[in-house]
N, C-alpha and C positions, 0 to 999 in steps of 0.2 A: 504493500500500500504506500508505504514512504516511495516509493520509487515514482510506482504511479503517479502521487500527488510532484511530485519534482517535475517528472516528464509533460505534466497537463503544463504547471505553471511553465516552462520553457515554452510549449507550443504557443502560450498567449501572448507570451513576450515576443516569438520571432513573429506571430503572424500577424498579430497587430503594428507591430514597429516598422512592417513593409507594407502594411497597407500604408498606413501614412508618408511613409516616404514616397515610393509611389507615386502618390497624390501630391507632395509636396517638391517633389524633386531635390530635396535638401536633405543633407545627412545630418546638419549642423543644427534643431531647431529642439524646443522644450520637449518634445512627445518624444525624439529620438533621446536626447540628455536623459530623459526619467526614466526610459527602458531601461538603456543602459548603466544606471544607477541600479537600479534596482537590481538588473541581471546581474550583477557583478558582485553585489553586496549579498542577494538573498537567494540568486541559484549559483551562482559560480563557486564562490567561495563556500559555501555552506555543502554543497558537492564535496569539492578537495573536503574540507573537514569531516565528512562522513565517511569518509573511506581511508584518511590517512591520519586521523587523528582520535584520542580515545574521548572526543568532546562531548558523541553521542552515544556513552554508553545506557544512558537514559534516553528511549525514541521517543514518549512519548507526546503528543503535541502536534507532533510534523505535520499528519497530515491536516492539522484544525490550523495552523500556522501560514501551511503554503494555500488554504481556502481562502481564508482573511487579507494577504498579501494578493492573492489571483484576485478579489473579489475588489479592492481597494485600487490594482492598477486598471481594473476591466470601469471602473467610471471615474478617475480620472480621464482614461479614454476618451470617454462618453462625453463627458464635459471639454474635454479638447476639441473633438469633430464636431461640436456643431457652430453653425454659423455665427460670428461676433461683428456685423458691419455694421450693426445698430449702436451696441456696445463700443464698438472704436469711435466713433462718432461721438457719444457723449461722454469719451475719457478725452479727444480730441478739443472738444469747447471749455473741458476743464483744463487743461493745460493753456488753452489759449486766452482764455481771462486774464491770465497772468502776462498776457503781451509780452513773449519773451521773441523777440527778432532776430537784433544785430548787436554784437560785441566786438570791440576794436580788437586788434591781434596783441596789441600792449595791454589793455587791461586784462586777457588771459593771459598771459606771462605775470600780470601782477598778483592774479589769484592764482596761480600755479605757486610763484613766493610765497605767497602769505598764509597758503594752506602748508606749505612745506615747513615753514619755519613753525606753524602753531605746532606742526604734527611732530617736530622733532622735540620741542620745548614741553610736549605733554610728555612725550618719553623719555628724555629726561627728569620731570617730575616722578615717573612711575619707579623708575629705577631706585632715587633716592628715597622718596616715602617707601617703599618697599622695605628697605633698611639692607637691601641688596648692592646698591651704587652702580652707577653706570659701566665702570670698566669692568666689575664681574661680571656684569647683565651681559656686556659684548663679549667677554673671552667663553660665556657658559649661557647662552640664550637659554636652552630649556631649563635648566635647574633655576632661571629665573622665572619664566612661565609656568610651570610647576608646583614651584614652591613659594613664591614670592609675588604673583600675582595676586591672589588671594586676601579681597577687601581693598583694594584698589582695579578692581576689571571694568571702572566705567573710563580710568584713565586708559589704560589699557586697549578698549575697546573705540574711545575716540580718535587715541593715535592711530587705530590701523585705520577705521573708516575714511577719516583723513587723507590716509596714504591710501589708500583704493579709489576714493574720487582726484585722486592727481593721477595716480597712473589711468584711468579714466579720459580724462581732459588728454592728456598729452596722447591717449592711442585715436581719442578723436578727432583733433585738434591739431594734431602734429605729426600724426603717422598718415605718410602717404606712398611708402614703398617695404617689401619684405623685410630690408637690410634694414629702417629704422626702427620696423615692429622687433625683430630679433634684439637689436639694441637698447630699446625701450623695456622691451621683457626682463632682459636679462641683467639690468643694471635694479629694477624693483625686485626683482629673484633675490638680486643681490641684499636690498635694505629688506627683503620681509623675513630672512633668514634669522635675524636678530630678532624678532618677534618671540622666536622661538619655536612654534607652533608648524605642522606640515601642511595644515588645509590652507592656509591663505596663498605658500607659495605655487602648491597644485592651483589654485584658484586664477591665481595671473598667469599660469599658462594658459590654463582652458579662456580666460580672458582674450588672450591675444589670439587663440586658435579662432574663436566668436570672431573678434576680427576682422583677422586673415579670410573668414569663409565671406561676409557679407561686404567686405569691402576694398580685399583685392585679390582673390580668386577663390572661389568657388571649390569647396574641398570630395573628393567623390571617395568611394569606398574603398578601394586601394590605399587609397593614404591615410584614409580613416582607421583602417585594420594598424597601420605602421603607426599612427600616434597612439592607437590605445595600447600598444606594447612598448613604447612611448613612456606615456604616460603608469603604466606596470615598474619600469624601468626607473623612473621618478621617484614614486610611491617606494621604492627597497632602499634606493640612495637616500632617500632623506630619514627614511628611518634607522639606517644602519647611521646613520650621522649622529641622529639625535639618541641613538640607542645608548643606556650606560656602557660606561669600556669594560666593566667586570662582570658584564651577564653571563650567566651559568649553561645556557644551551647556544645550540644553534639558531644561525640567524634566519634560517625558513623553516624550524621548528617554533622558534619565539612570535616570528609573522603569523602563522598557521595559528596559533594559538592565542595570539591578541587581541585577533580575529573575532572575537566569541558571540557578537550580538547576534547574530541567529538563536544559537544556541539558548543566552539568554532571553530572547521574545518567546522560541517555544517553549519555554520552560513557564513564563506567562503565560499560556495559553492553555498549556497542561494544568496547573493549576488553580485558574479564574472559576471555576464551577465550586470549589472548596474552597478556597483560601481569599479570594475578592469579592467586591460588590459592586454594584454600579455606583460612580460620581456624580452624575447628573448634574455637570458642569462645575461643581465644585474643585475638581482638579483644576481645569483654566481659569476659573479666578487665582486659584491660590498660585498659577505661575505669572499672575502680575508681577512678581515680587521680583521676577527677573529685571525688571524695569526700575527698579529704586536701587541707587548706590548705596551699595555699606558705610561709605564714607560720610553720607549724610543722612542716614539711618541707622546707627548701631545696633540696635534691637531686634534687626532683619534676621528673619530665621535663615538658618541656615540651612533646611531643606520645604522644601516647596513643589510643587510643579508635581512632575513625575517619579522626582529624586521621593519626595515625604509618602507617594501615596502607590510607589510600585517596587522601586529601585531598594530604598531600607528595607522593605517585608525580606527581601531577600539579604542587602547589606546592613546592615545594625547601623547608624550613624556615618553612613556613607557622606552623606554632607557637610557635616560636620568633621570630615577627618581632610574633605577635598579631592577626594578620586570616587569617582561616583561611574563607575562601568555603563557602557553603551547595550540598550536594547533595544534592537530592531524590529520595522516593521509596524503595520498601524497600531500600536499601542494606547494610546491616548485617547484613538476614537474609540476602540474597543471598551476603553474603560469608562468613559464619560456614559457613552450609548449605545454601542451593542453595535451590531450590524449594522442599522440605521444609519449610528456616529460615520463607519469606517464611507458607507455609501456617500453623503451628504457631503463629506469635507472632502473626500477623495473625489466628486463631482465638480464641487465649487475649485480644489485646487487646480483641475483640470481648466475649467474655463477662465482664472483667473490669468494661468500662463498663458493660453490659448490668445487671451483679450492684450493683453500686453506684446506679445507677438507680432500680433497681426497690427496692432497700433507701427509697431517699429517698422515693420516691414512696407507700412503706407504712407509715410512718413520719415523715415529713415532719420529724424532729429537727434539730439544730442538726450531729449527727456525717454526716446523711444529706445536709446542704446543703452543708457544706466538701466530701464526695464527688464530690456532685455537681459541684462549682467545677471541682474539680481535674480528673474524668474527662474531662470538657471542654473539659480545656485552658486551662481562663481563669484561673490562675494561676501562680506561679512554678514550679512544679512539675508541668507538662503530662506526663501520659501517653501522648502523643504518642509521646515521645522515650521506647521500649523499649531495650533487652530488658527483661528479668521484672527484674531485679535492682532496676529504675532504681523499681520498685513501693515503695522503702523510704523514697522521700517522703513518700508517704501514711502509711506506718508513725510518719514523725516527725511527719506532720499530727498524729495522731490523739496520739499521746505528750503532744507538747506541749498540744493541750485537758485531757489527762487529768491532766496538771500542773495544769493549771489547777485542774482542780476540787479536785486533792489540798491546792491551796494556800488555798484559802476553806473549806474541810471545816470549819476550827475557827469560822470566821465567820458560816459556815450554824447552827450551833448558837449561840451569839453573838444571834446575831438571829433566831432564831426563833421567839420569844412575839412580836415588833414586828410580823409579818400580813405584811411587806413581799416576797412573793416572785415570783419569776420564773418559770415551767416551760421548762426547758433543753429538753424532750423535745418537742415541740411550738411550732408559731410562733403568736403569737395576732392 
């Protein structure tokens, strides 16, 4: 039956993710990124671990695990294919209220500075409140993200988004050939490695790959196959990097096994009939709290979300110690509402990249590429990671540009007999 259920959910992923391609001619868009997400996370890997590792000496689960997972990507789907020209349309009048036009090419280079310098001056601040110092932070990034994050993650989390809307601007703004996007990559490769952290620098490549497909050539399946082993090839290096020097096993025994959130979602799932109850939304209030700094809250618990009401049943005070293990797969909908949950928010998630998509794609702006980034996942602020509420990222994406422009308005006028401008609304 485990087998069974693996082999159904592979058919849903290959035959769905070619319908749409197909239809869309692009290998590069949200419905293929989510396949692929998911294939890799919850049949790829979860495969190798079943056969080469002892993760599954407990099966039970699998097959209620890969239903929920099938049952979760089949209306995302659903919410992907159907038609959004209505819906781009009135996210299109919403953005344009904001009369956002023409920007000079020096006022971009000036908010290119002055994000870079806030973005370094906050990390700077993060290093030292940390009680870490900055030159540790550089010579030992993760054992400062790690261990010294913690109670400062809104500095933390400012500096990088900071640094994601410059490398942003400059791949829109300023890249206009392969040799600069490589260059531009790999010089932010360079600053995100100090963050510490693996996903932000996988993040800026899939950034630049985004790119690369819709703005200077079109990527097709052949080379598609060659970045995601690519991108495999990436994912070993930076952990063998960031890995301690004194680990006790091997390095594709320690990967294979880090691996475990499968593992732990089935084990959810096996479970939930004896040992949970329904939330009935009380879990997504109580992950508000992801949104309050400790630094201006003390009191802030320190487990919430899915850490206080799924992740301890299993870990004791996993929050409280600050390594709180990964588990996969619709969880959250499961636990709020049941099947319902996993249908509803896996429908809305679907049409919300769908809707963002097709904006970018009609439009091709500068508000329609950040969209793009983020439904995607390739930024600090992944859509990924639902419910609806967690959608006020994109609300501060979009804020913060429209600062922007609120803050060169007097500049635009300033300079505009000098010829020198920019078309924000368009890439050229």
């Amino acid at each position: 039956m485990e087998l069974l259920s693996f082999l159904g959910l592979l058919f849903l992923f290959i035959s769905l993710s070619f319908y749409y391609i197909h239809k869309d001619d692009n290998l590069i868009q949200p419905h293929a990124f989510y396949t692929a997400f998911q294939f890799v996370l919850l049949f790829l890997i979860p495969v190798v671990q079943f056969y080469f590792t002892d993760l599954f000496a407990d099966r039970r689960g699998i097959v209620l695990f890969n239903s929920m997972v099938g049952l979760s990507y089949l209306s995302f789907s659903l919410g992907f294919f159907i038609r959004k020209r209505k819906g781009t349309q009135i996210l299109n009048q919403l953005v344009g209220k904001f009369n956002i036009k023409t920007v000079p090419q020096t006022v971009i280079n000036l908010h290119i500075f002055i994000m870079l310098l806030l973005s370094i001056l906050i990390f700077v601040a993060l290093t030292e409140k940390s009680g870490f110092g900055l030159s540790s932070w550089l010579r030992e990034p993760r054992i400062g993200y790690q261990q010294y994050r913690r109670g400062f993650g809104h500095l933390y989390v400012l500096s990088l988004a900071l640094m994601n809307f410059i490398y942003l601007y400059i791949l829109f703004f300023k890249t206009n050939s392969t040799r600069k996007l490589v260059v531009a990559t790999g010089i932010f490769v360079f600053i995100l490695y100090f963050y510490g952290a693996k996903g932000p620098i996988i993040y800026a490549v899939f950034e630049a790959v985004v790119f690369y497909n819709f703005f200077i050539k079109k990527i097709r399946l052949k080379h598609a196959v060659l970045m995601f082993a690519g991108f495999l090839l990436i994912f070993i290096l930076l952990y063998s990097i960031y890995r301690p020097a004194d680990a006790s096993i091997s390095l594709h025994k320690d990967i294979l096994s880090y691996a475990s959130y499968y593992n732990e979602g089935r084990r959810f799932f096996a479970d939930f009939e004896d040992e949970f109850e329904y939330a009935y939304g009380e879990e997504y209030i109580s992950s508000l709290w992801m949104y309050v700094p400790r630094a201006f809250y003390p009191n802030k618990p320190y487990s919430y979300g899915v850490v206080k009401y799924v992740i301890e049943h299993y870990y004791p005070d996993a929050g409280k110690k600050g390594h709180t293990p990964a588990f996969a797969g619709p969880i959250e909908e499961y636990l709020n509402f049941g099947i319902i949950g996993i249908i509803i928010i896996g429908f809305m998630r679907g049409y919300i990249s769908a809707l963002f998509y097709s904006y970018f794609l009609r439009y091709r702006n500068f508000v329609g590429f950040v969209l793009l980034s983020n439904e995607m996942g390739f930024s600090v602020f992944p859509v990924m990671e639902w419910p609806l509420y967690k959608i006020l990222w994109y609300v501060l994406n979009i804020v913060f540009l429209l600062f922007h422009k609120q803050l060169v308005t007097g500049a635009i006028g300033a300079n505009a007999k000098s010829g020198h401008t920019h078309v924000l609304t368009s890439k050229n």
